[in-house]
ZABA-280550 format. One line per field, with one value per residue (C-alpha): residue number from 1; residue in three letters; x, y, z. Coordinates in steps of 0.05 Angstrom, whole numbers, padded with zeros to 5 digits. Example, Ala and Ser with C-alpha at 12.3 -4.5 7.8 and 13.67 -1.06 7.14 Angstrom:
2
num 1; 2
residuo ala; ser
X 00246; 00273
Y -00090; -00021
Z 00156; 00143
***
This chain:
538
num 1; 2; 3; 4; 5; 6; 7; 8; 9; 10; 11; 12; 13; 14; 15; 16; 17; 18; 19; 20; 21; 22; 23; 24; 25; 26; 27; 28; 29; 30; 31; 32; 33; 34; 35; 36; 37; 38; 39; 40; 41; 42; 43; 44; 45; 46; 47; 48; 49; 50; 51; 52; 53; 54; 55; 56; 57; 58; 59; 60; 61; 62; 63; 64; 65; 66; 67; 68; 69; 70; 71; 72; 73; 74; 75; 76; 77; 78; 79; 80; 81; 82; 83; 84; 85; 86; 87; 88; 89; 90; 91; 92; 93; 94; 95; 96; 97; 98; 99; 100; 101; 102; 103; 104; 105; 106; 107; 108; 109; 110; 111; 112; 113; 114; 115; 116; 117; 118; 119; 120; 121; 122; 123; 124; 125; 126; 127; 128; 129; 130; 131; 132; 133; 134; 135; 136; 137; 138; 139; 140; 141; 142; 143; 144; 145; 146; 147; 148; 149; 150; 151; 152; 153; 154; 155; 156; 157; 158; 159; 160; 161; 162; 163; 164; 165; 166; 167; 168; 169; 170; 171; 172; 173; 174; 175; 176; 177; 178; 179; 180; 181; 182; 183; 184; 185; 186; 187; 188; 189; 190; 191; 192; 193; 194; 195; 196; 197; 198; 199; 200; 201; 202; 203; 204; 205; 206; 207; 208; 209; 210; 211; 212; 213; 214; 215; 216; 217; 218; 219; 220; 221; 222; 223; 224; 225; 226; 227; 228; 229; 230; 231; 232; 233; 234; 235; 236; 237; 238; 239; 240; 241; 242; 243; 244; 245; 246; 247; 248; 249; 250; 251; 252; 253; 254; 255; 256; 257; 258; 259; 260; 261; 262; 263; 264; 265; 266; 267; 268; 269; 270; 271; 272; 273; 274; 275; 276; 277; 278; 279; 280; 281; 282; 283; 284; 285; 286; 287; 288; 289; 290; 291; 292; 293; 294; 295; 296; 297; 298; 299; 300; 301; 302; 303; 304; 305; 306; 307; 308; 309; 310; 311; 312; 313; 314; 315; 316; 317; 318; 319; 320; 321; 322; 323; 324; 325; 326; 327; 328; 329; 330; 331; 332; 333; 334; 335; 336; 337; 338; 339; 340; 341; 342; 343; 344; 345; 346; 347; 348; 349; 350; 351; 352; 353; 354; 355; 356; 357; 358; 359; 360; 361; 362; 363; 364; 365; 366; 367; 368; 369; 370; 371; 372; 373; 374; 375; 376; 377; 378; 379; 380; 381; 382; 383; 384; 385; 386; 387; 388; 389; 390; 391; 392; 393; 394; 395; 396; 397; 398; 399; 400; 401; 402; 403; 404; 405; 406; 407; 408; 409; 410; 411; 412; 413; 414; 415; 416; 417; 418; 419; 420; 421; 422; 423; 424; 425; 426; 427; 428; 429; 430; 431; 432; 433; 434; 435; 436; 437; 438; 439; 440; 441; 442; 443; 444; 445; 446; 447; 448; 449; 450; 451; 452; 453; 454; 455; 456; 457; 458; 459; 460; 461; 462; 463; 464; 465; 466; 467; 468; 469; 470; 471; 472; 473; 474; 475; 476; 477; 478; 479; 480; 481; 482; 483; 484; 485; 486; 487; 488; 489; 490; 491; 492; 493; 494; 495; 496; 497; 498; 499; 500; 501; 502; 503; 504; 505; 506; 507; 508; 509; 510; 511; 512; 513; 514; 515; 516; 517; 518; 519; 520; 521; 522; 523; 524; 525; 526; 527; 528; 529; 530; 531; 532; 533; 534; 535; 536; 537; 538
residuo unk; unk; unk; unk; unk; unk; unk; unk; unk; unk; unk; unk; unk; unk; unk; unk; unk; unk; unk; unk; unk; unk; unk; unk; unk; unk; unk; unk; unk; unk; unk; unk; unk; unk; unk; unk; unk; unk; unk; unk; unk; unk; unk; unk; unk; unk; unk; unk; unk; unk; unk; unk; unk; unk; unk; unk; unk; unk; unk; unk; unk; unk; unk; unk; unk; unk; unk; unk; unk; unk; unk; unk; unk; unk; unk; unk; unk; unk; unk; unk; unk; unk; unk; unk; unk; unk; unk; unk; unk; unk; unk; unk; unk; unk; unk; unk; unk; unk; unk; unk; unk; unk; unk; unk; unk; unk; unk; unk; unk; unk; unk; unk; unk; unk; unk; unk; unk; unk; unk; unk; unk; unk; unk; unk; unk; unk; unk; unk; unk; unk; unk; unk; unk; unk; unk; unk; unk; unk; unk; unk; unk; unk; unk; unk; unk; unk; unk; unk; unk; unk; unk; unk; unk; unk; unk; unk; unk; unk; unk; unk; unk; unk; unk; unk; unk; unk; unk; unk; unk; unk; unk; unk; unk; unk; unk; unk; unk; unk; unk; unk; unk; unk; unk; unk; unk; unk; unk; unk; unk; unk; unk; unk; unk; unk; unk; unk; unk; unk; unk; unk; unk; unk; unk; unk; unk; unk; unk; unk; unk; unk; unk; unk; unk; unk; unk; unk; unk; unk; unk; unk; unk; unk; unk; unk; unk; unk; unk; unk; unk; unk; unk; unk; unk; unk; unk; unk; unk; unk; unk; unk; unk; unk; unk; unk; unk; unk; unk; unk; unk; unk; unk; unk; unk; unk; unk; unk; unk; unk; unk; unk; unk; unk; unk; unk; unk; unk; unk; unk; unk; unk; unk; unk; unk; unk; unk; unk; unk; unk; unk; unk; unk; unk; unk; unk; unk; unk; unk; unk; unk; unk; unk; unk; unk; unk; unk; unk; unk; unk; unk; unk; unk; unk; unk; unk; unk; unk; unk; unk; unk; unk; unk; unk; unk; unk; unk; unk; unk; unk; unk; unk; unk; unk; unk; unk; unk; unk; unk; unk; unk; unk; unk; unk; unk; unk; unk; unk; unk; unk; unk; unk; unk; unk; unk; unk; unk; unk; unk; unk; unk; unk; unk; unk; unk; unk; unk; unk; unk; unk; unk; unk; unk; unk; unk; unk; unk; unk; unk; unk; unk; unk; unk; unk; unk; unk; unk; unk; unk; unk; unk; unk; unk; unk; unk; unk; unk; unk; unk; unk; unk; unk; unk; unk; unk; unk; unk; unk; unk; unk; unk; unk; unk; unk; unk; unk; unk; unk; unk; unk; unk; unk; unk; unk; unk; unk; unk; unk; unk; unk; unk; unk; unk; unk; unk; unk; unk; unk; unk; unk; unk; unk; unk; unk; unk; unk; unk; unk; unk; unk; unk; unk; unk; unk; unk; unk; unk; unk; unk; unk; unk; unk; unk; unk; unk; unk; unk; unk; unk; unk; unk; unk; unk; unk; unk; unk; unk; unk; unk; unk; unk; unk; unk; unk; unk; unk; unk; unk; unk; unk; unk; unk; unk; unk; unk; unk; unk; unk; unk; unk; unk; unk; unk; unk; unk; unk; unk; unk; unk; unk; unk; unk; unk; unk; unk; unk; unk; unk; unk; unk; unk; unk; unk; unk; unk; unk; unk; unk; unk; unk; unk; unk; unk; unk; unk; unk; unk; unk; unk; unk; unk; unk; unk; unk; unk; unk; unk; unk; unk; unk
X 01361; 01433; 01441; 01462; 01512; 01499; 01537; 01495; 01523; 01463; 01401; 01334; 01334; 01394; 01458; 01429; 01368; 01334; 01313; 01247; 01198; 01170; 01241; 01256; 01319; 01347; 01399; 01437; 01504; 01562; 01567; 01619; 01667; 01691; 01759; 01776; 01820; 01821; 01855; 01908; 01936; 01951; 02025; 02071; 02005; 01998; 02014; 01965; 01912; 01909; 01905; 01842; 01820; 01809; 01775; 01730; 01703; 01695; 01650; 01614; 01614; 01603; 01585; 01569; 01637; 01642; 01580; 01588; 01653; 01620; 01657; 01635; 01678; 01705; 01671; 01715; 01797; 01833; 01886; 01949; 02009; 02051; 02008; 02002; 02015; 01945; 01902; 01840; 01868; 01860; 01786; 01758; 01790; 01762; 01692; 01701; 01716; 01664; 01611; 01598; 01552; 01621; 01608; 01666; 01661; 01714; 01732; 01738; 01680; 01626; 01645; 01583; 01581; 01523; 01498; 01491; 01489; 01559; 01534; 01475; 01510; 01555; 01485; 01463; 01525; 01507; 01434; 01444; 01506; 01456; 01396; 01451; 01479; 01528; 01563; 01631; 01636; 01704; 01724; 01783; 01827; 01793; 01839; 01802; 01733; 01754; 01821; 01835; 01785; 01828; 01868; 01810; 01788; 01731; 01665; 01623; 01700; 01679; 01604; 01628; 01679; 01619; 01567; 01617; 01633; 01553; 01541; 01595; 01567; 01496; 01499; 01449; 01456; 01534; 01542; 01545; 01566; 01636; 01684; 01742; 01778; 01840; 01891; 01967; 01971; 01946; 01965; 01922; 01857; 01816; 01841; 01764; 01765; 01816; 01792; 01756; 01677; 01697; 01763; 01788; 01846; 01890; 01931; 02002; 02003; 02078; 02134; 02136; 02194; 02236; 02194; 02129; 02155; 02181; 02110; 02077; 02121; 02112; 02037; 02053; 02100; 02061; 02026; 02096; 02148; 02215; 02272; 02318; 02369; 02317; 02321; 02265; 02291; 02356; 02302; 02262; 02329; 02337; 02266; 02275; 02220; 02183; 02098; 02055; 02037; 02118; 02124; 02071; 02094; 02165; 02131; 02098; 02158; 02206; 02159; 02148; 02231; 02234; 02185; 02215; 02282; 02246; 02219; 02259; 02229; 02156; 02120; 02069; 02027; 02031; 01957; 02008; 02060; 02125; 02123; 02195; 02165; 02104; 02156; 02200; 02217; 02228; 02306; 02343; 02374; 02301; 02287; 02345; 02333; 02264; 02292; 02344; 02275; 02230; 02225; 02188; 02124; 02161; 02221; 02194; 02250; 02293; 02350; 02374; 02441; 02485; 02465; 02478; 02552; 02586; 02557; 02562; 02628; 02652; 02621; 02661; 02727; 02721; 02676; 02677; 02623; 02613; 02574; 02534; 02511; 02455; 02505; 02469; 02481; 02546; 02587; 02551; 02561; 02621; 02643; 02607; 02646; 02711; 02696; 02687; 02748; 02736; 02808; 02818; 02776; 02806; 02774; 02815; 02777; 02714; 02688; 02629; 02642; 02614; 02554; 02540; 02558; 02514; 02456; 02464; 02462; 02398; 02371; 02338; 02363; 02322; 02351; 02315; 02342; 02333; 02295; 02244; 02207; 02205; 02132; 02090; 02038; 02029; 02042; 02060; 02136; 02126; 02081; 02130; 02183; 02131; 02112; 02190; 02198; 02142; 02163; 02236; 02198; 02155; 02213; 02256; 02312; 02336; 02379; 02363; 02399; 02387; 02423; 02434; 02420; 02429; 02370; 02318; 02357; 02389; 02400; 02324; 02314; 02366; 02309; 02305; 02242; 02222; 02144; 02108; 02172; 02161; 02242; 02237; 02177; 02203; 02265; 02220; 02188; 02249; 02282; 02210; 02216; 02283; 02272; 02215; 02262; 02249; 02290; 02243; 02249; 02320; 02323; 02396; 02408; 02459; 02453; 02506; 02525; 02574; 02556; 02563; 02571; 02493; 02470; 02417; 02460; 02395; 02415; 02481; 02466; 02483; 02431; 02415; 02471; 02532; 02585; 02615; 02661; 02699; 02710; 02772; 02791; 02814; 02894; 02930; 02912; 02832; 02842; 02873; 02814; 02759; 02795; 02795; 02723; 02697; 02737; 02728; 02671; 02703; 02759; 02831; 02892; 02953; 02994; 02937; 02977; 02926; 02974; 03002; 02937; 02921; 02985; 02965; 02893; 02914; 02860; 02805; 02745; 02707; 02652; 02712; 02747; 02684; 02673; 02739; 02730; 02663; 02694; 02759; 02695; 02664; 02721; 02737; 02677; 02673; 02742; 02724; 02661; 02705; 02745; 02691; 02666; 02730; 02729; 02662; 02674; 02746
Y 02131; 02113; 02055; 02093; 02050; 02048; 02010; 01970; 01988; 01939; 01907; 01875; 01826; 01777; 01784; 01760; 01796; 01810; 01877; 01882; 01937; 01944; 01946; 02009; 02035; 02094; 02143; 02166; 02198; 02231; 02195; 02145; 02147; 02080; 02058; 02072; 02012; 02022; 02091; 02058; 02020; 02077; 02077; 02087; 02123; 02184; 02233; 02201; 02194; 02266; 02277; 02231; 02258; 02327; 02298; 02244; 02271; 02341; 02329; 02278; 02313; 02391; 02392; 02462; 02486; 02468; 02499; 02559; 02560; 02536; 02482; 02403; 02364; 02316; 02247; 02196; 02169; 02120; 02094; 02060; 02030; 01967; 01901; 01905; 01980; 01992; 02017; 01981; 01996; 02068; 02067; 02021; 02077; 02140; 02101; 02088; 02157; 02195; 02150; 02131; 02067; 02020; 01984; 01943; 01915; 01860; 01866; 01790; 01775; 01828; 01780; 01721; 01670; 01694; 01743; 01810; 01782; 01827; 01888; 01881; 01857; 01923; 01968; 01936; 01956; 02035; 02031; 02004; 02056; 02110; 02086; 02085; 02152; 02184; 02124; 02101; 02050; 02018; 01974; 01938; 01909; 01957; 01941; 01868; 01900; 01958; 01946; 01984; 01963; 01962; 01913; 01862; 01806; 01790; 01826; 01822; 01864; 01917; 01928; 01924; 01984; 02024; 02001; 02030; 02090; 02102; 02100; 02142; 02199; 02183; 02194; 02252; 02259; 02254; 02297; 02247; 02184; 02177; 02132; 02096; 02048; 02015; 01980; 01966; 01971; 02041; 02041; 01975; 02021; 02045; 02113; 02139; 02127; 02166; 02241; 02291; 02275; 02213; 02194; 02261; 02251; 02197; 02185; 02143; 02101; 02089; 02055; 02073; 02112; 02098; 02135; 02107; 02032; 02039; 02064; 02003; 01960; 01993; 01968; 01895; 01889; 01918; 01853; 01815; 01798; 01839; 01825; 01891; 01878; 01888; 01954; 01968; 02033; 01990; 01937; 02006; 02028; 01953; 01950; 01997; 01980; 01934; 01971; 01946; 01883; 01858; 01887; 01850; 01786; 01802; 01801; 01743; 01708; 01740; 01715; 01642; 01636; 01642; 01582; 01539; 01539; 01512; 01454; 01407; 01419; 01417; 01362; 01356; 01301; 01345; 01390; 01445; 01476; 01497; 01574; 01575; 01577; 01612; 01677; 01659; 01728; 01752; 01786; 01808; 01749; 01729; 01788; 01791; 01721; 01738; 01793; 01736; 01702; 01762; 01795; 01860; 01864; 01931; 01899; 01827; 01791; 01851; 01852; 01890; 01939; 01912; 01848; 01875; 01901; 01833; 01816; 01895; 01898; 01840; 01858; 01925; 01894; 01839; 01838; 01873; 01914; 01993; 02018; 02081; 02132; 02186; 02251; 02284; 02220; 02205; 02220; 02191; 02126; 02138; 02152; 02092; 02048; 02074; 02050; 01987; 01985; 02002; 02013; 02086; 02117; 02169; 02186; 02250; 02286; 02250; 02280; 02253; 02183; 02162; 02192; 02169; 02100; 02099; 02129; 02082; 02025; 02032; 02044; 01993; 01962; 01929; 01901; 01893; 01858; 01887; 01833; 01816; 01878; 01868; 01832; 01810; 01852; 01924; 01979; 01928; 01937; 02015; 01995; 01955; 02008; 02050; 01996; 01986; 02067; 02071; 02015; 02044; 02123; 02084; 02047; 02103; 02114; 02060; 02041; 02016; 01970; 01962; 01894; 01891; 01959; 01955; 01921; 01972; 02027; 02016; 02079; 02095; 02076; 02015; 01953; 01921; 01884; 01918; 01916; 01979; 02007; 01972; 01986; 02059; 02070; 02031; 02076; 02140; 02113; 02103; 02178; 02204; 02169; 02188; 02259; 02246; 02238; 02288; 02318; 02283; 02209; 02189; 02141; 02119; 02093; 02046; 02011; 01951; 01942; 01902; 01942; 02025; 02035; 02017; 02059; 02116; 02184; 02210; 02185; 02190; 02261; 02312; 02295; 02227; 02179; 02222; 02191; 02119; 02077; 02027; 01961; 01914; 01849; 01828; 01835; 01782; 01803; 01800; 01730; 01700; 01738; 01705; 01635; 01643; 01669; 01612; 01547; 01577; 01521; 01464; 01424; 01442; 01390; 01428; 01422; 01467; 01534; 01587; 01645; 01609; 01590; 01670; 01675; 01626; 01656; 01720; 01750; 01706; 01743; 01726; 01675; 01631; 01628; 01618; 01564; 01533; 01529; 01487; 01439; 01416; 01413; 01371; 01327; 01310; 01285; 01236; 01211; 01190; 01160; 01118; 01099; 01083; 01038; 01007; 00991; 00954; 00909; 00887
Z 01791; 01820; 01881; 01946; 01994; 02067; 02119; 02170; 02242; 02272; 02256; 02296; 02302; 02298; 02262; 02195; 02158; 02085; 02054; 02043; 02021; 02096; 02127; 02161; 02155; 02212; 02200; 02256; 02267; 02219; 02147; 02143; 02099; 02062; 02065; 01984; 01977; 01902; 01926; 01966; 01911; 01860; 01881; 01811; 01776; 01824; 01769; 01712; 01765; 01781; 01709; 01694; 01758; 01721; 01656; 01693; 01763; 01744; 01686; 01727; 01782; 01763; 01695; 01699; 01703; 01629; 01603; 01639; 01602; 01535; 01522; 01518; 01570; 01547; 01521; 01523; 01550; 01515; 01565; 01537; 01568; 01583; 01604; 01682; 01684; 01725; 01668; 01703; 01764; 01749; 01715; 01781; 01827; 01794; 01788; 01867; 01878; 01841; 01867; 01795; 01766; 01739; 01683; 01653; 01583; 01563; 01495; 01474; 01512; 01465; 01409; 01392; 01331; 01323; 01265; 01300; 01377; 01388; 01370; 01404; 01471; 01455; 01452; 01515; 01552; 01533; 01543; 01621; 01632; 01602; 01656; 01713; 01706; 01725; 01699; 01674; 01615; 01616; 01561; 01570; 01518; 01464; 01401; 01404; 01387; 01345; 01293; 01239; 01192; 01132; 01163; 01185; 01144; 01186; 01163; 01240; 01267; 01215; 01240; 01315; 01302; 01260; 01325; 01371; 01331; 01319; 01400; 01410; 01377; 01390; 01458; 01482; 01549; 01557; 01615; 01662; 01621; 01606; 01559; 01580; 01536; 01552; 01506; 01513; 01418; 01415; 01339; 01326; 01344; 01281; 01270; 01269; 01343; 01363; 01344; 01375; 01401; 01416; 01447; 01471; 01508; 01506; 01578; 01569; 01629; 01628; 01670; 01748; 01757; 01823; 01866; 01843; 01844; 01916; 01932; 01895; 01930; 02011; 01983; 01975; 02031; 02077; 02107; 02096; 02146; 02128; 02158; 02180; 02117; 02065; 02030; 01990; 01963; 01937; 01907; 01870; 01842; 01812; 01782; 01726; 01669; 01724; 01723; 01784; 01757; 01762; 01826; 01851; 01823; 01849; 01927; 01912; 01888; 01944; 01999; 01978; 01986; 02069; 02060; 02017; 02055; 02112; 02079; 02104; 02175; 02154; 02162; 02104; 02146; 02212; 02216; 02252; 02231; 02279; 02306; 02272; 02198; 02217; 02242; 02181; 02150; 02080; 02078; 02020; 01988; 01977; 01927; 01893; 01877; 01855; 01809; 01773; 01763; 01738; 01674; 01664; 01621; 01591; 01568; 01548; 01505; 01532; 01577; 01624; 01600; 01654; 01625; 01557; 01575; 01571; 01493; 01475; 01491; 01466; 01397; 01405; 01416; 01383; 01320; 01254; 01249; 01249; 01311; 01303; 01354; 01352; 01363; 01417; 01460; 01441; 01493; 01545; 01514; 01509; 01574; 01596; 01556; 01572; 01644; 01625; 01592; 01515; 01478; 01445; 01500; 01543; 01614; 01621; 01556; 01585; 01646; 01699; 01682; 01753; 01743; 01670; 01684; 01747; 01703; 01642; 01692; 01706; 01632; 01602; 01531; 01473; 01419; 01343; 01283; 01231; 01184; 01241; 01230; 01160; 01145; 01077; 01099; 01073; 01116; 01178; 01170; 01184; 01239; 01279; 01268; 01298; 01358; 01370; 01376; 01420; 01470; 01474; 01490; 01548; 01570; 01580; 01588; 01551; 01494; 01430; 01397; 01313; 01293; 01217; 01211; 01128; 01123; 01135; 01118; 01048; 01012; 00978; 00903; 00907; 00921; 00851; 00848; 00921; 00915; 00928; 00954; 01012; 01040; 01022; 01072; 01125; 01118; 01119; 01182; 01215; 01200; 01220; 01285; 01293; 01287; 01334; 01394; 01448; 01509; 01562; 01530; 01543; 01484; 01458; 01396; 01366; 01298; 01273; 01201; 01160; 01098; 01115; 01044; 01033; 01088; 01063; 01068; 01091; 01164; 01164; 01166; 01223; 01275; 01267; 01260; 01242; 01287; 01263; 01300; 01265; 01301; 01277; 01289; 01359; 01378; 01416; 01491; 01473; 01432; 01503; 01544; 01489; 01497; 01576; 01570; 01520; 01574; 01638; 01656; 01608; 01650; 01611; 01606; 01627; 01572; 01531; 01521; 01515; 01495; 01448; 01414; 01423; 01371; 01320; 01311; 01286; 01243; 01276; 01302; 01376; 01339; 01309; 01369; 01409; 01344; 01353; 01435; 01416; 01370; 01419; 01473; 01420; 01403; 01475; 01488; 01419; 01442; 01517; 01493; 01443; 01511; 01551; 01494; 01484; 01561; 01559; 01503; 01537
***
C-alpha cells in the first residue's frame, strides 16, 4: 500500500472537516497537477539531476526495462559534494517527482547510548521504507554512521557499519526501494560500502558553474525588489566556488542592506512603517557588499586569486624562494603574471594575455602548508593529501598553492628515524595525485621551497614539476614600493626619506622591511606615550 494525494477543491459542509471511514469522497474533472516546488529550485544541479533521474525513477518507475535487459538496476547512490551544494535538495526532488514514499534518515540522529538501540532504530528505518514501497531511503550525513572501521575506536560505530552493510544486501524485494546516501568526506565512508550491490553509482555534486549559479540566484531574487542597476549575470561571474547554499545566503545578506540604510527613519515604537522603506529596493552596491562579507563553503579558509595576487606577487618579487609550476600550465601563469607586472616576463613571446588573465581571475586559489597535512595518525597524512586534491578537482578551476613544499616531498629514503615511512607515502600520494590531473579539472599547481636541493627527483620530472623559477632578493625600486606599501596607513614625518632608506636596506627581503616598518610604528608610539606621561605629571 502507498498514500495517494488528492487536493480538496470543496467540501460539505463548511470550510473545515475530518476524514472519516463514512466520508465520501467525488472525483470529478482532469487530474491536477502539483506545483513541484522541489523542481523549481534545482537551478546549478540541472545536469546531476538528469543523471539521478535515470538511476532513481526508471527503476522505480519501470523496472521492467532492466529485466527485460537482464540486468539488476541499480541499488543504491552515494551523493558527495561541498556542504550546501543541494545533495538533499536533489534526493527530496526526485522523491517528489516519482511519487515515491520519502524517508530521510539523519545520520547523528540513528546513534543511542544504548546497547543495540542504533541498530535497531537503523532496521526500523528499512522495514517501514520496505512496507511503503516504491520508496526512497535517504540518509544524510552517511560518513557519521558508517567510517572506515579500521579507523574507529568506538565498538557500537563498527556494528552500525556491519547493520547497514547486512540490510543492504538483504534486501529482497529491491525493485522499488532505493538507497541514497549523502556525505560531503566521501573517503571517510568504509570502503565495503562503496562497491557494487550496494552503492552503485556515486554522483559528484560539484560547484555551480556560471550558468547554474545565475539560475540559483533568478530563484532567490525572484520575490525581491531589484533595482534596474543590478546585474545578476555580473554577480554569477563573481561567485565562482559559491554552491546554492552561499547563494542563498548572499540574497539574504544583499536584501537586509536597503533596510538597514533606512534605519534612521524607522521608528521602532511606530506599529507602521513609512511606504518609503516598504518600496526600498535592493541595487548593486548591496551585493557587492554582501560578497566582501561571504565566503564560499567550497573554498573555506580559501581566498579568492584576485585576492591572492597582491601576497603572490609580492613573494615573487620579493622573497627568496623557488616557485614551481606543473609544465602543461605553465604558460598560462605566466602570462598572467606578466600583466601584473612580474620582471623577466615578456608579453610579445606571450600571446592571449587578455584572455588568460580574464580566465585566471575567476579561478579559485587554496593554499596548503605543507606540515598541516602531516598527522600522528597512520595513513591520515595520505588522506589529507587526498582530501586537499579532491577539494582543488571540485573547486575547479583553481590554483593550488603548496607552501613549504620540502616538507612532504623530501627525496624518498632520506627520513632518519621516519616511522613506518610515513614521508615516503605521503610523497607517493602526492605524485599519484599529481598524475591524476585530468584535461576537464583545470587544477594549477605551484609549490614554494627554500630547500630545491631536497626535493624528490621523482617530481621534478618532465610532467610534474619540471619548470623552476628562481626568486632573488628585492632591488632598490621594489624596497621603496614595500616601504610605501608597509606606511601607507601610518602618518609619516616629512623629513623620513623613503628612497634613501630603499638604499641602505640592500640585501633585505619584504618580511624585514615589513619588520623594520613595524618596529619605527612601534617606537613612535612608546615615545608619545612617554610625552603624554610626562605632560600629566607636570
Amino acid at each position: 500500500m502507498r498514500s495517494v494525494e488528492f487536493k480538496v477543491v470543496d467540501t460539505d459542509p463548511g470550510e473545515c472537516c475530518v476524514v472519516a471511514p463514512d466520508t465520501e469522497i467525488f472525483c470529478e474533472g482532469e487530474p491536477i497537477k502539483r506545483e513541484d516546488k522541489e523542481r523549481l529550485n534545482e537551478g546549478g544541479v540541472r545536469k546531476q539531476m538528469a543523471q539521478i533521474r535515470e538511476l532513481v525513477a526508471l527503476p522505480l518507475r519501470h523496472p521492467q526495462l532492466f529485466k527485460s535487459i537482464g540486468v539488476k538496476p541499480p541499488k543504491g547512490i552515494l551523493l558527495y559534494g561541498q556542504p550546501g551544494s543541494g545533495k538533499t535538495l536533489i534526493a527530496r526532488a526526485v522523491a517528489n517527482e516519482t511519487g515515491a514514499f520519502f524517508f530521510l534518515i539523519n545520520g547523528p540522529e540513528i546513534m543511542s547510548k544504548l546497547a543495540g538501540q542504533s541498530e535497531s532504530n537503523l532496521r526500523k528505518a528499512f522495514e517501514e521504507a520496505e512496507k511503503n514501497s516504491s520508496s526512497i531511503i535517504f540518509i544524510d550525513e552517511i560518513d557519521s554512521i558508517a567510517p572506515k572501521r579500521e579507523k574507529t575506536h568506538v565498538e557500537v560505530e563498527r556494528r552500525i557499519v556491519s547493520q547497514l552493510l547486512t540490510l543492504l544486501d538483504g534486501h529482497k524485494s529491491r525493485a522499488h526501494v532505493i538507497i541514497m546516501g549523502a556525505t560531503n568526506r566521501p573517503n571517510s565512508i568504509d570502503p565495503a560500502l562503496r562497491r557494487f550491490g550496494r552503492f552503485d553509482r556515486e554522483v559528484d555534486i560539484g560547484v555551480s558553474d556560471e550558468v547554474g549559479s545565475l539560475e540559483v540566484l533568478q530563484i532567490h531574487t525572484k520575490n525581491m525588489k531589484l533595482a534596474e542597476d543590478v546585474d545578476l549575470e555580473r554577480v554569477a561571474k563573481d561567485t565562482h566556488g559559491y554552491v546554492g547554499a552561499d547563494l542563498a545566503a548572499l540574497c539574504t545578506e544583499a536584501a537586509p542592506q536597503c533596510i538597514r540604510e533606512k534605519m534612521d527613519v524607522i521608528d521602532l515604537e511606530d506599529e507602521t512603517i513609512d511606504a518609503e522603506v516598504l518600496n526600498s529596493m535592493a541595487i548593486s552596491e548591496h551585493f557587492i557588499t554582501a560578497l566582501g562579507d561571504s565566503n564560499p563553503s567550497a573554498l573555506r579558509e580559501t581566498v579568492s586569486l584576485v585576492e591572492a595576487t597582491l601576497p603572490l606577487l609580492e613573494s615573487l618579487k620579493f622573497s627568496p624562494r623557488v616557485v614551481m609550476y606543473l609544465s602543461k600550465n605553465i604558460m598560462d601563469v605566466l602570462s598572467w603574471l606578466a600583466g601584473c607586472g612580474v620582471p623577466n616576463v615578456s608579453r610579445q613571446e606571450i600571446g592571449g594575455l587578455d584572455n588568460v588573465k580574464r580566465e585566471l581571475q575567476q579561478a579559485n586559489f587554496i593554499s596548503a602548508k605543507g606540515p598541516e597535512l602531516l598527522t600522528m595518525w597512520f595513513g591520515e597524512s595520505e588522506a589529507n593529501v587526498r582530501e586537499i586534491l579532491d577539494n582543488a578537482r571540485q573547486s575547479a578551476s583553481c590554483v593550488l598553492f603548496f607552501d613549504e613544499l620540502d616538507s612532504i616531498a623530501t627525496q624518498r629514503g632520506s627520513s632518519v628515524g621516519d616511522a613506518g615511512g610515513a614521508a615516503d607515502r605521503v610523497l607517493n600520494q602526492l605524485l599519484t595525485e599529481t598524475d591524476g590531473m585530468t584535461a576537464e579539472k583545470t587544477v594549477f599547481i605551484i609549490g614554494a621551497t627554500n630547500r630545491p636541493d631536497i626535493i624528490d627527483l621523482a617530481l621534478l620530472r618532465p610532467g610534474r614539476l619540471d619548470q623552476s623559477i628562481y626568486i632573488p632578493l628585492t632591488d632598490e625600486a621594489s624596497r621603496l614600493q614595500i616601504f610605501k606599501a608597509c606606511l601607507r596607513k601610518s602618518p609619516i614625518s616629512k623629513d623620513v626619506d623613503l628612497a634613501a632608506l630603499a638604499r641602505y636596506t640592500r640585501g633585505f627581503s619584504g618580511a624585514d622591511i615589513t619588520e623594520i616598518c613595524q618596529r619605527a610604528c612601534k617606537y613612535a608610539i612608546r615615545q608619545n606615550i612617554e610625552k603624554v606621561r610626562d605632560f600629566f605629571q607636570l
